[in-house]
N, C-alpha and C positions, 0 to 999 in steps of 0.2 A: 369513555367520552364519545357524543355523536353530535357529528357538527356536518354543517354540509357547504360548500364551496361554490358561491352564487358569481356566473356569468365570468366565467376566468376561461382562459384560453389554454388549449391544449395542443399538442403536437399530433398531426396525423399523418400517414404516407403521403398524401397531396394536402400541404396547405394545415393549415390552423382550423379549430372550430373552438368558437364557445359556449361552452357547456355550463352545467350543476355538475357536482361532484360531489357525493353523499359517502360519509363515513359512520359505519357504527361499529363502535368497539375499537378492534387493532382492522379494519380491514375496509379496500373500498366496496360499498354494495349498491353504490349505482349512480353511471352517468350519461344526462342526459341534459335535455333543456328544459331549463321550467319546471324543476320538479320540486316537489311538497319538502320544504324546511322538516330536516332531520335535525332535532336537538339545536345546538348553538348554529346561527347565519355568519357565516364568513364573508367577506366584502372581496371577491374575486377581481372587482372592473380594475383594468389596466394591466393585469398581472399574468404572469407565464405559471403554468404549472407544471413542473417536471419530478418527476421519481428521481429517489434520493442518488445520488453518486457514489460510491464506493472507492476509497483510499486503500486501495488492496495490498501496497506495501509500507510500511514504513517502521523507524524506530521511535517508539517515546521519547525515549529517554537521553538521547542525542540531543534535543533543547536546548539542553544547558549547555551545548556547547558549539552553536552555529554559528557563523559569522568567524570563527576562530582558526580552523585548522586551515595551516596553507595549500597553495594548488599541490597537490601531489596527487598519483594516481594510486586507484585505490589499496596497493599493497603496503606501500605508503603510509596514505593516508591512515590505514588502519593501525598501522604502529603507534603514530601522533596519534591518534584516538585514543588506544590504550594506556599513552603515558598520563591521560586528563582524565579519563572515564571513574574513576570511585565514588561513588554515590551512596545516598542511603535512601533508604526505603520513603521518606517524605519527599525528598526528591524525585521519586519516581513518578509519585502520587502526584504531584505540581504539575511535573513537566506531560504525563498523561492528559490531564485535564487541560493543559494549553496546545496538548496537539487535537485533542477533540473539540475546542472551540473554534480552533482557525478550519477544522477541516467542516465543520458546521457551518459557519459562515465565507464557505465558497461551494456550498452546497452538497457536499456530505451528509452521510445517514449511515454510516458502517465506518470501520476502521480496522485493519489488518494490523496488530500489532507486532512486528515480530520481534519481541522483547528480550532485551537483554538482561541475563539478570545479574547479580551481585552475589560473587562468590559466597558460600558460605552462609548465605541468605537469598536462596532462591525460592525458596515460597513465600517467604516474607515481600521482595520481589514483583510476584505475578499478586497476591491480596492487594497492595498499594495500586496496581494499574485499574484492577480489578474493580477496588471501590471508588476510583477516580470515574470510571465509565460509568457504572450503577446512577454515582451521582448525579454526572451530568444528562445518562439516559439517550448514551448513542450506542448503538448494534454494533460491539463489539467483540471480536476477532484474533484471540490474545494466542499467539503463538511463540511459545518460550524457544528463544535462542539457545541452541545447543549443538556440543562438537563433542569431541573426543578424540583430536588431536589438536598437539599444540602449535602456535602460534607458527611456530617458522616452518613448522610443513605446508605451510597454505604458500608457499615461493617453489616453484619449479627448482630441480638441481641441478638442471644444466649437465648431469653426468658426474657432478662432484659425492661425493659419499653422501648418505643420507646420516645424521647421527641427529637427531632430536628428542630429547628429552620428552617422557609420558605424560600425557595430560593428567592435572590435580584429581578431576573423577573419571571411574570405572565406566566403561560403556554401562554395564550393570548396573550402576547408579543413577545415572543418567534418565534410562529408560525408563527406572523407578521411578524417580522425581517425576517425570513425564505422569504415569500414571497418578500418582498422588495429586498433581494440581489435575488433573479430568475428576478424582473424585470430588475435590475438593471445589472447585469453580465451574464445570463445563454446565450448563444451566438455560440450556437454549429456548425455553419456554423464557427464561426473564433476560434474553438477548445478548447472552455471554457464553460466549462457543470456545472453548479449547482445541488448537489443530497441534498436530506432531509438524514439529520445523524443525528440522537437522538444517545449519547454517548454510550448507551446498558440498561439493565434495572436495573443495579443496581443504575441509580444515573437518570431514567425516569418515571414519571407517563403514565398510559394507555393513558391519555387525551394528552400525547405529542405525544405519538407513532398515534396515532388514527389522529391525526391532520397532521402527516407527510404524512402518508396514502394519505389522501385528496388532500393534495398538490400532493404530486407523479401525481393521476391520474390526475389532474386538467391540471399539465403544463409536463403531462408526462414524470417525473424525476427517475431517479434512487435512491435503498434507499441504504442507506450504516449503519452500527452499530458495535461495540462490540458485543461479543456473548461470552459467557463462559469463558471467560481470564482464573479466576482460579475457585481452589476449593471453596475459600469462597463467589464466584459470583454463582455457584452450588445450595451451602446452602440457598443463600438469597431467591434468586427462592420460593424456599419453602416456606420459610416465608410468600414469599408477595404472590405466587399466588397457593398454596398447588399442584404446579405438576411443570414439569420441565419449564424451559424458553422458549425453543424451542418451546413444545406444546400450551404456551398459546400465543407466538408472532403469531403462526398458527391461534390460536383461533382469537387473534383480525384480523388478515387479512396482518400483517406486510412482510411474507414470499412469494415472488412469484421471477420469472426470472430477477429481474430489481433491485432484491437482493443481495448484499455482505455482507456478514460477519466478522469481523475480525476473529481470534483467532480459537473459537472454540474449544477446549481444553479439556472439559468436559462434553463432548455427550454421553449419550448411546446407543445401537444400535436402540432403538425407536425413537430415536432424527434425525439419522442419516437419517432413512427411512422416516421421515417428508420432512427431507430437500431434497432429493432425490423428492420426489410425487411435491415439491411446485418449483422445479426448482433452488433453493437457492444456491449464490454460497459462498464458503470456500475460504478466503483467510488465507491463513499458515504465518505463522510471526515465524518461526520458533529461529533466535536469539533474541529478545525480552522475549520471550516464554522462552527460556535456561538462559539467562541474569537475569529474574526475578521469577526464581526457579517455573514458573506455571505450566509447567509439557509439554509434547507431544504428538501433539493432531495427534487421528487416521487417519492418512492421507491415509494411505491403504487401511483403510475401506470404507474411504469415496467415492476412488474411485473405490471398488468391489462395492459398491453400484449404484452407476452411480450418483453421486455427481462432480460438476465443482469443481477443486480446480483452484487454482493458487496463487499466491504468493506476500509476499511486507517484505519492510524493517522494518517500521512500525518506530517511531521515533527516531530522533535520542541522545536522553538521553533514551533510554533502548534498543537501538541496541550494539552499537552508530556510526553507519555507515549509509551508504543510496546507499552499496555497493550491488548492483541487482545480479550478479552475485555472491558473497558469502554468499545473501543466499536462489538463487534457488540451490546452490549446498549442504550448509546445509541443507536444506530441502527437499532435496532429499535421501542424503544417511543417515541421521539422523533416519530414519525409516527400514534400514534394519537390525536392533537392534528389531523391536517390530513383526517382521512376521518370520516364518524361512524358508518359502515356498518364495525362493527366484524367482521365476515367478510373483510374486507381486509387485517385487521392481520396484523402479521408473529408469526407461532408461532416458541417459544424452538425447535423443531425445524427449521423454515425457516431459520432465522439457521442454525444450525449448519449444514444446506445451504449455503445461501448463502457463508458464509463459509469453506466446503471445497468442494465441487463447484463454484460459482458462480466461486469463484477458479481454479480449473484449467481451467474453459471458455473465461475470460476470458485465458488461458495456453497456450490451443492442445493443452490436457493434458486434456481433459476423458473421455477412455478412459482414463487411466493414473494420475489423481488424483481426490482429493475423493469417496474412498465404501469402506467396508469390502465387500470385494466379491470373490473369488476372479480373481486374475490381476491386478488393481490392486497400484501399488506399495507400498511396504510404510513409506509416513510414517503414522504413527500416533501419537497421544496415550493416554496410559493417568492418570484421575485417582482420585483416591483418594475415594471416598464417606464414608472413615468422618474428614474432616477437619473440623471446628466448624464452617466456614462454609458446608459441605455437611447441614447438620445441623436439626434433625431429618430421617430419612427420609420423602420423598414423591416426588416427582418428580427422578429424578437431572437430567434437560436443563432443567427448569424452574428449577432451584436452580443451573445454573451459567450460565444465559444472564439467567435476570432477579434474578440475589443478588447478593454482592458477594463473592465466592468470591478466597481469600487462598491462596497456595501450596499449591495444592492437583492439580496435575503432579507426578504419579507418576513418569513414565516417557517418553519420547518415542525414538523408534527416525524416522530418515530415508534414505529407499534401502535398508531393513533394517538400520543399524547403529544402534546405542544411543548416542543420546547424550547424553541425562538419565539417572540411575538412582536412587532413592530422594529425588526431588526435589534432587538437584545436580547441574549440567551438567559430564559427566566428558571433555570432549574439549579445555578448555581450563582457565587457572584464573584462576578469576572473583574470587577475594581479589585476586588480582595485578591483575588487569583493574580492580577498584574503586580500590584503591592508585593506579595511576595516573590515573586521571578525577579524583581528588583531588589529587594534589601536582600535573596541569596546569594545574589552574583555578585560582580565586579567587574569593572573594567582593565584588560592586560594590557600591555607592552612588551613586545617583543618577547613573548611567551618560547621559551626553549622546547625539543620536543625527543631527549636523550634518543630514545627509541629509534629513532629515522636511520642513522647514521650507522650504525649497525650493518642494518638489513641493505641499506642504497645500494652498498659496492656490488652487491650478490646480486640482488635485483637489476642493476643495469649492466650485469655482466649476461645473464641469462637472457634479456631482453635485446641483447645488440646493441645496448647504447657505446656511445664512448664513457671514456671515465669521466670523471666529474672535475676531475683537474685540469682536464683539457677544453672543457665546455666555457 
């Protein structure tokens, strides 16, 4: 499709211009003023136009369970997860598709999936996310969650005996499955990328990460992981490898440009300058991060150092949204609390950087994504300036990175193909989509969460808490 984008406003280092903006095919090929109608005329006046956003972290399939799990921090939290978490593969397929709507309509064009799958049906699994994206036709990012240890080695031992029972599959499994969905899915000409994502180190052995490695360079994939979430992922470190995470993911080889990170959270400045030397990029999850008391990770530093950040929602049971926009603005002014040298802070322009370039570099895309730019492709957001919560006129990027900007996606086009138009997403239908997320679910009360109780006493023995009986 060739259409061209008549008198729309665009961001430039000083100030706005408005241009044409000519698309043919998946790509832009020319912007300028006044220029000759390429194919279909798009009605640009009143409107921002910005390269699409990248969701660089999150889980699908968490959906169906937001709003629900109590405050607990993430080791926690992750127990109550697991007691609710079984799913089936149409479930997967739903809740996919409602994280690619909400992250569409706050201006999304990618999607980092890092997917959890369902025992015993793991490619069944990653097909349902799979063809959930195809349908709706967002640039998605599908990284199969995977470990190979189990569940309570991911809790420091404090010096108590380690005795944990083997995970259900073989590293050697594992690794296979891995390769089997890259044959089966990774398809990056029709916008579906396969990355190796070992879950982070508290819950992987050397021999998974080592195996990822190989994959990566084998079918040149991107690596994606957890990294530092909390304090007690800090302490484990230690444990298993007597120095930080950072430095020994360096040592094995895990850390180069084709690198994401989640979280991040508990780097020190040696950490930081690794990640910096190895090209490694920071994704910031900053309400996750606040929701699950893990603390806030130095995102000023990261970028006095020359570290990529950019940004994601990150699931949605410890967001619980998959709203892009609230929280690259979280995460943006959420750190002018920790610098006081306010020439550090993040500009509503940076963020949108960030959260469009910053993601594509963190993607291995950084030539081909994240910048309105002649020969870039052609994911683009179009919003509407004259929408109330754009309103009064003053700063179009200041009013959608620091306001609270309400359906105000105009347009959004990914590869060149349109798939918002007047503010409704025309590639799938989202009545029917909502209809169902309703009659699967239910409303709880006082939802029990067996799993928690177990693990607490350990966990806030290891952590310094007091006991729980005395609180």
């Amino acid at each position: 499709m060739n259409f061209t984008i008549q008198n729309v406003l665009i961001p430039q280092a000083e100030g706005y211009a408005t241009v044409d903006v000519e698309i043919e095919g998946d790509r832009i090929s020319g912007i300028a003023s006044h220029l000759e109608v390429v194919g279909t005329a798009v009605d640009g006046q009143n409107k921002l136009l910005l390269p699409g956003f990248i969701n660089a972290h999150t889980h699908s399939s968490e959906m169906w369970h937001r709003g629900l799990i109590p405050m607990l921090p993430l080791e926690l939290w992750l127990a109550a997860l697991y007691d609710i978490t079984p799913l089936d593969p149409e479930q997967v397929y739903l809740s996919a598709l409602g994280t690619a709507v909400e992250t569409i309509l706050s201006g999304g064009t990618s999607v980092v999936d890092h997917l959890v799958l369902i025992p015993g049906k793991e490619l069944e699994t990653i097909a349902a996310a799979v063809k959930a994206y195809r349908e709706i036709g967002i640039r998605a990012f599908v990284a199969p969650l995977v470990q190979d240890e189990s569940f309570a080695a991911g809790v420091p031992s404090g010096g108590s005996e380690k005795n944990y029972a083997a995970y259900f599959r073989s590293t050697a499994a594992t690794l296979e499955l891995i390769e089997t969905a890259v044959k089966q899915f990774h398809r990056p000409d029709e916008g579906v990328y396969i990355l190796v994502a070992p879950t982070g180190i508290q819950l992987s052995t050397d021999a998974l990460f080592e195996g990822c490695i190989e994959l990566s360079e084998r079918y040149d994939l991107c690596r994606h992981s957890h990294l530092l979430e909390t304090l007690a992922q800090q302490l484990l470190a230690q444990e298993k490898y007597g120095c930080s995470a950072v430095e020994h993911l360096k040592e094995i080889g895990y850390l180069s440009h084709k690198t994401s990170l989640a979280h991040c959270v508990w780097l020190n400045d040696s950490d930081i300058e690794i990640l910096a030397q190895t090209q490694s990029t920071v994704v910031h999850n900053p309400l996750s991060n606040l929701r699950l008391g893990s603390g806030i990770a130095p995102i000023l530093k990261y970028r006095q150092a020359g570290v990529n950040v950019t940004f994601g929602c990150d699931g949605a049971s410890s967001n619980d949204s998959q709203d892009l926009l609230e929280a690259i603005k979280i995460g943006s002014i959420l750190h002018n609390t920790t610098d006081r040298d306010y020439h550090h802070w993040i500009t509503p322009l940076q963020a949108v950087e960030m959260a469009s370039k910053g993601g594509a570099i963190g993607l291995n895309l950084g030539d081909e994504l994240g910048a309105i730019a002649v020969g870039q492709k052609a994911d683009l957001v179009l919003y509407n300036l004259t929408n109330l919560s754009l309103l009064p006129r003053t700063d179009p990027i200041g009013l959608l990175i620091l306001g609270r900007p309400t359906q105000v996606v105009h347009s959004v086009w990914i590869d060149g193909k349109q798939i918002v138009a007047d503010g409704k997403v025309k590639t799938i239908n989202v009545d029917g989509l909502r209809q169902e997320l309703f009659s699967r679910s239910q409303w709880y009360n006082n939802l029990q969460f067996p799993s928690v109780s177990p693990m607490e006493e350990r966990y806030r023995t290891v952590m310094g808490l007091p006991d729980k009986s005395s609180v």
